[in-house]
Every structure is written in C-alpha cells, then in structure tokens.
C-alpha positions, 0 to 999 in steps of 0.5 A: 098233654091235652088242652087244659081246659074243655073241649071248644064247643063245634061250630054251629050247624050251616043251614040248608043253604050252607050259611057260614056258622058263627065265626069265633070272636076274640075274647080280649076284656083288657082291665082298663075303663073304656077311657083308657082307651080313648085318643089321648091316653092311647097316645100317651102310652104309645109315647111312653111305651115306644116312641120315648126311646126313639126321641133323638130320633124324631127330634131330627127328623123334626129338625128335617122335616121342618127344614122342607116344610119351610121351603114351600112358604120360601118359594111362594114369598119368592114369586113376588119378587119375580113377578114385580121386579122381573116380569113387570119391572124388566130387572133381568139380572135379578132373575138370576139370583130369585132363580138361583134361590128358588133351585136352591130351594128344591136341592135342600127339599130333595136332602131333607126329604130324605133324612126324614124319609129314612128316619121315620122307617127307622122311628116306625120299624123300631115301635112296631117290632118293639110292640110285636116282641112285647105282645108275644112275651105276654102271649106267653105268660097268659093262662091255657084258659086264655087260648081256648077264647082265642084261636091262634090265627086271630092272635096273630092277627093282633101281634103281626096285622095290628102292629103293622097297622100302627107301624104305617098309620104312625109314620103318616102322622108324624108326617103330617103332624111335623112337614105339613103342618110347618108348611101350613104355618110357613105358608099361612104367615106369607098369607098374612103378611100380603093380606089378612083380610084375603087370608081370613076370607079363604079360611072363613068356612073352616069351622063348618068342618068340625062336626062332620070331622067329629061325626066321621072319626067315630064312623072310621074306629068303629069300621076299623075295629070290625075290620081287625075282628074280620081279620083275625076270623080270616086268619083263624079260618086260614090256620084251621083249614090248612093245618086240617087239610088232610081232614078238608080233601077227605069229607069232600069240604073244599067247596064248603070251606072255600064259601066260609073263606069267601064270605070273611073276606067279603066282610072285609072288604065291605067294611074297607070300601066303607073305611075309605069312603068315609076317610075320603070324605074329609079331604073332600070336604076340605076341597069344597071349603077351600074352593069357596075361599079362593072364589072369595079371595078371587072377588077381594083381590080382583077388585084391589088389583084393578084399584092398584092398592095390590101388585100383581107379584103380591097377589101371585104370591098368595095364590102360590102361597094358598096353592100350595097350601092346599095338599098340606091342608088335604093330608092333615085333614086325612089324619083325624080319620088316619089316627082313627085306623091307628087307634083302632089297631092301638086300643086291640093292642093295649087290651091285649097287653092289660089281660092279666094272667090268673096263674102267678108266681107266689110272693114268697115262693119255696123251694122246690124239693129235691129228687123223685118226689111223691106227689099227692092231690087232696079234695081236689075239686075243679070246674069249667064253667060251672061244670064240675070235672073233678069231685073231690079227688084223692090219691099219692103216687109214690116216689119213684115208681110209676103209677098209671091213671086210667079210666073212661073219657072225661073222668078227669085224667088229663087235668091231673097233668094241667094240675101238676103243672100249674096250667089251671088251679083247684077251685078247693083242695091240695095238689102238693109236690114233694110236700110242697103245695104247687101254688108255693112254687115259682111257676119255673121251678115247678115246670122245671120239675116235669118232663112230659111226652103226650100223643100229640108231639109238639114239634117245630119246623126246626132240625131235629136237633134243636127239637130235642135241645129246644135252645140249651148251649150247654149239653155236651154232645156225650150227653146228647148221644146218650139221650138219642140212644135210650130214647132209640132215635139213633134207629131212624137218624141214618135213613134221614137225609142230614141225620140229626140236622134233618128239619122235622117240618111244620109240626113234626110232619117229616117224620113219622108219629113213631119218629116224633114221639121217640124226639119227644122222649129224647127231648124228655130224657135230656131234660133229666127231670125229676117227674115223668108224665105220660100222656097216652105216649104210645096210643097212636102208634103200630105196634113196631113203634109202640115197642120202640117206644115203650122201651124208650119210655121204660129206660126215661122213666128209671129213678123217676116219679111217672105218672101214665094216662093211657087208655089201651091198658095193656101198656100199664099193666107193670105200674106200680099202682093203677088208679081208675078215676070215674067222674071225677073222683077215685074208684079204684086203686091197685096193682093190675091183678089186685083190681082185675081180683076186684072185678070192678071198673077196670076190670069191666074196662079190661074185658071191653078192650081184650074183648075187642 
C-alpha cells in the first residue's frame, strides 16, 4: 500500500554553490500549553511517569549517598583534633585513633560509593528504557499523516538520542542533588560551628550568582533544544542516504551528499561548543566568587589567630572544611545548566508522548461482519491539504469477486486501500464493509479484515519464516506448509542457504523482488482474511516472476473480496469488475470487454499501454 498521504514535497533546488537545501524539520505540536513544559511540571511528570516506581530504589541510594556525603564533613571536623592535640599538643597516641577514624572514613566512602553508583545505573537504565518502550508504542498509534511530517531518522532520534540524553542528564542529578548537596550541608555546619562570622564572609558573594545563573540556563535549553533538532536532521540525512545508496553512486552525488552531511554536523557541533561554553560559565563563576571569600576569610582569620581568639587546628579545619566544599559547590552549580540539557530532551519527549492520534476506536464499536464481505464507497470526498483527491467517489465491489481499480496517476486508487483500512477518514460520505461503516469498527478488528501485498514488500531484517508468521505461535506447521505452497515459495527456499530460516536482509534485500513478493502472498494467504488488496503486486517484476506470482495471487484471492490497483492492465483483464477512477471520481465500470465496447478511457488506456 502506498503512502497515505501525498507525496513529500522534494527538497529545495541547491543554488550555484550547491548550499545545502532546507533540512526537514520535526513536526511535533504536542497538546500541551507552553507551561506544560517548563521545569517543574516536566519534573513532575518525569516523578510520576518513571521515577515513582523505582522509590525504594532511590530512597537507598539516598541512604548511600547520604552516608559518603557525611564523610567529608567528618573528615575536616577531624583536622582539628589532629593539629591542636597532635601536631601542636605532642599527644602522639591520639593520632592512632584520629588516624584510624580518618581511614575508616575513606573505607565506608569507598562501599557506599559503590552502591549508589550501582543503584542509580539501575534508577537511570530503568527510566530511559521505560521511556524508549513507552514512545515507540505511541509512535505506533500516531496517524500515517503523522510520518510524512516526520521522517524516521528524526523520529529515532527522539526515541533512542532523547532518552539517552535524559538517562545520563538524570543520573547526574541525583548525584548532585543528594552526595553534593549532603556534603555541602555536612561541610557548611562544621563551618558554622568553628566561626559564622568567617563562614558568612566566604559565601558573601553568593547572591551576585543569580541573574547570570537565571540568564545562562535559558541560553543552555534553548542551544540544547536546536541541537536535538540538528540531530534529528542528522539522523534523518544518514537513514535517506544509505537506504538510497544504490540511487547516491548511480547520479555521481557522493561528494554532494557528503556536503549536506558535513554541514548538519558542523551545525552541531557549533551549537555543542556553544553548549558547553556557557554551562562552563557557572562553575567558572562559582570559582571567582568563592576565590574572594577565602581571600575574605584569609584577612579574618589571620588577624584571630595571631590575637590567639582561633587555633590553628580550628582554622585547618575550616579550610578543609571550605576545600572540600568547593567541588561539591562546582558541580551543584553545573546542574542549573545540566537540567537545563535534560529539560530540553524531556519537554521534545513529552510533546511527542501529548500528539494524539486522529483516527480512533469508536465508543461503541460493532462487530465486524463475517465472510467475504462487499465493500461500498459512498460520496466519498477526500482532501490533502486543501487539495481535493477525491470528488465524490462512488462504486460496490461485490463479495467474493475480484474487482480491479484502474486509472492514471493520482486519480485517487491508492486512497481507496488507506480508506478500507482506516489510514485516513473521508472528510464527507460513507466507506462501508460488509454494511458496516468503517469508522463503527475497532481499529483491530477492521485491519484484521484485510490482507494486503503492495509493490514495495515491507520486510524485516528477520528470517523468512518469521516474515511470513510476523510473531504468531500458534500456526501449526501444516498450515505454514500450505501457505509456502500456494504462495510457491517452496521454489526458491532450497536454493537458499537455511531454507526457510534464511534472513531475508534489511528490507528484504537478500531475495529477489519476485522472492519478496511471493513471502508477502504467503504472509497474505496464512493471515486467512476475508479481503484481499493488491497493490500493483506484480508491477515491478520480469515476466517469470510476474507468472510465479500472478498464480499465487490467483490461488490467495479464492472465496475472497479482491480489490487489484495495477497499472499494467493486462493483469486485470479476468476481474470481475474493472473500475476507472479519473480525478478522483468513477468514469467507467465494467468487465474488460464491456468497457474496451465503450472505447472511453480504458479503452484509450489499453491502446497507450499494447501500443507500447
């Protein structure tokens, strides 16, 4: 089955200089308010969605991290001692026991270290793969409208770069937010119980942080939102060129893909170095600000210790104290502009997760009607984006028969197939199935009513066997072998290399197209649905194949309603019915004789194609 829905337009013409044409940009409006998407209503969700369930993990990684974080503000209180009762005091048996307690200090950082470390791999993987099944399952309910916005490689981009991103973002976070910030408060309250008058000096320039904080974290999510786009065109660009890589060495267009390639990546890049210029800036900042409170404190302290109000075991402490403090500092400084880059990831996430699908199950669907139904379109008029494809469409195909639909170009045939199947809705009239009006099904059931084969076979990089059973357990190998036989797959399956366990390749590219399509009919013919459409099934094979294959789709289509869009109408001169569409609308109805009698548009069809 085609696309449902028009063509994409091409790229833009490259100038004289070969400039790269306009990337495609992803097409994602989300359903939410712009507030939705802002800091802590992303944190909420993310807690509700896909940190909740991992509580008891994180509430022992806390636990852990608490634990090491602890230790740093232990070790500097433990420099007092050492210094006035050791060093100054002479007490050589105390340094035993300060020594002793400062080794058992690093022995319990090292085990916590890792149990949180180990813990929050587990909190982090568990989200982000969480987070990649949930996107896909909604990728898969998303109308067909949806993926011509979108190309796949920058849909991938969302499920696989996104997540990822988020995944490594997060686990920094929680670090910084639970072992720095319990060291900084640890190491802060040894600060305070030496001096508060020297503590509140080397903070005093803190509040000068604020704004620029304030100012950077909008530059970092709106540099990391441009830089996911830029990735998304990188991986759409990469998808395109080596599935038409056959098409790229043919016209010679190496060099000039290799420039649009080239200058994506360069965008990225930019906008990384960019990125991390200006979440470097905080730290920075941090540095400076903290560099002019210790110079503050060395003018307080200096002048305490040398009036002997301070030791000099109080005033190491406090610079161990301060010291270590300072990384801790660093890094929570870093995370404005690291949430920033999760929030980016995050709010791309979300709006994909918020676009609704159009095309729904009913509230109170029917049920579906039993055996070869007949299927009837009804002023059926349809439009893509404002362009009208069909005019008020009208025409039966009767149950159990085969009725071929014909015609040039865009007249409208392969949006009959998209109608059939619910990949897009009439905008006025009726497309009923067996009586039923499609839109009163579930969207399971209805599907569950067609097999289809279409020129471009989609396969997957599976064995042939799973091709054709496409995940069902329960098809007994009788039934499989029956299926191989009237599909004639069993002709080719001993000159393969497994048989039937033979992978068919990326997109079916181990077997031929005759091959391909004869999977696809086996794939057709085992699902035992009660309509067949055929999508110029035979258009792109020799003629051998086109035999092989005409039989097998001749045996599928027995005690079926068949619906045959073909352009080469020699293969639908048996139909029972042959209809001509022609802008959209009915011309002509008929058996292949009564309309070649009528010497209208098939007929004018017919003499173009035999003439040829």
């Amino acid at each position: 089955m085609t696309d449902p829905t028009p063509p994409k337009a091409t790229d833009a013409p490259a100038d004289k200089n070969r400039g790269t044409p306009p990337e495609p940009v992803l097409s994602i409006p989300g359903t939410g308010r712009a507030a939705d998407y802002d800091s802590w209503p992303l944190l909420r969700r993310l807690w509700r969605d896909y940190l909740h369930a991992q509580l008891g993990w994180m509430i022992l990684a806390g636990l852990f991290m608490a634990i090491e974080g602890s230790t740093l503000g232990a070790l500097s209180y433990l420099l007092q001692p050492l210094f006035d009762k050791v060093f100054a005091g002479g007490n050589h048996g105390f340094v035993w026991l300060v020594g002793g307690a400062i080794l058992m200090l690093f022995v319990i950082r090292a085990g916590t270290s890792i149990g949180y470390q180990t813990l929050l791999t587990r909190i982090s993987l568990g989200s982000s793969t969480a987070m990649q099944v949930d996107l896909f399952r909604h990728l898969l309910t998303l109308d067909a409208a949806f993926f011509l916005r979108n190309p796949p490689g920058a849909l991938i981009e969302r499920v696989q770069g996104d997540t990822m991103a988020v995944q490594g973002v997060w686990r920094v976070f929680i670090t910084g937010a639970g072992r720095d910030t319990i060291s900084l408060v640890a190491l802060a309250s040894v600060a305070v119980s030496i001096d508060p008058v020297w503590t509140l000096t080397a903070v005093v320039g803190a509040p000068a942080l604020i704004v620029p904080t304030a100012l950077v974290q909008r530059y970092i999510r709106r540099k990391t939102s441009a830089m996911r786009e830029q990735s998304g065109q990188r991986a759409t660009r990469l998808d395109e060129v080596l599935h038409g890589i056959a098409s790229v060495r043919l016209n010679r267009m190496e060099a000039y893909q290799t420039d649009r390639f080239a200058r994506i990546v360069d965008a990225i890049r930019v906008t990384q170095i960019k990125t991390a210029a200006s979440a470097a800036a905080i730290p920075a900042l941090i540095d400076v600000v903290t560099g002019l409170g210790f110079f503050g404190v060395l003018m307080l302290a200096s002048g305490d210790i040398i009036a002997g109000t301070r030791s000099v075991g109080e005033f190491m402490s406090f610079f161990a104290a301060m010291a270590l403090a300072f990384q801790p500092l660093r890094r929570l400084g870093g995370l404005s502009g690291t949430w920033q880059t999760a929030a980016a990831s995050l709010e791309r996430i979300y709006r994909l997760l918020d676009t609704a699908p159009t095309i729904r199950d009913p509230a109170q669907p029917r049920t579906p009607p039993a055996g070869a139904p007949e299927i009837r379109l009804s002023g059926v008029h349809l439009a893509y984006d404002g362009t009208p494809v069909l005019r008020g469409l009208d025409f039966t195909a009767a149950p159990g028969q085969t009725t071929a639909i014909v015609g040039p170009s865009g007249a409208g045939k392969s949006t009959v197939f998209n109608l059939l199947t619910r990949m897009v809705d009439p905008d006025q009239g009726a497309v009923t199935v067996g009586g039923v009006d499609v839109r009163a099904l579930r969207l399971a059931d209805l599907r569950g009513l067609f097999a289809l084969v279409a020129q471009e076979t989609a396969l997957f990089d599976e064995t042939i066997a799973e091709n054709i059973l496409l995940g069902r357990q329960d098809v007994p190998p009788e039934k499989l072998a029956r299926a191989l036989e009237a599909a004639h797959v069993t002709g080719f399956l001993p000159m393969l290399p497994r048989g039937i366990e033979t992978p068919a390749g990326p997109r079916g590219a181990a077997l031929s197209g005759g091959q391909r399509q004869r999977v696809a009919i086996a794939r057709a013919i085992l699902r035992d649905a009660p309509v067949l459409l055929l999508d110029e099934a035979t258009s792109a094979l020799d003629a051998a194949s086109e035999a092989e294959v005409q039989a097998a789709l001749e045996t599928a289509a027995r005690g079926r309603t068949t619906l045959v869009i073909a352009h080469r109408l020699a293969t639908v001169r048996g139909a029972d019915k042959i209809i001509v569409l022609d802008h959209g609308r009915v011309v002509e109805e008929g058996t292949h004789d009564d309309l070649m009698r009528r010497d209208g548009t098939y007929a004018a069809l017919c003499r173009m194609q035999f003439t040829d």
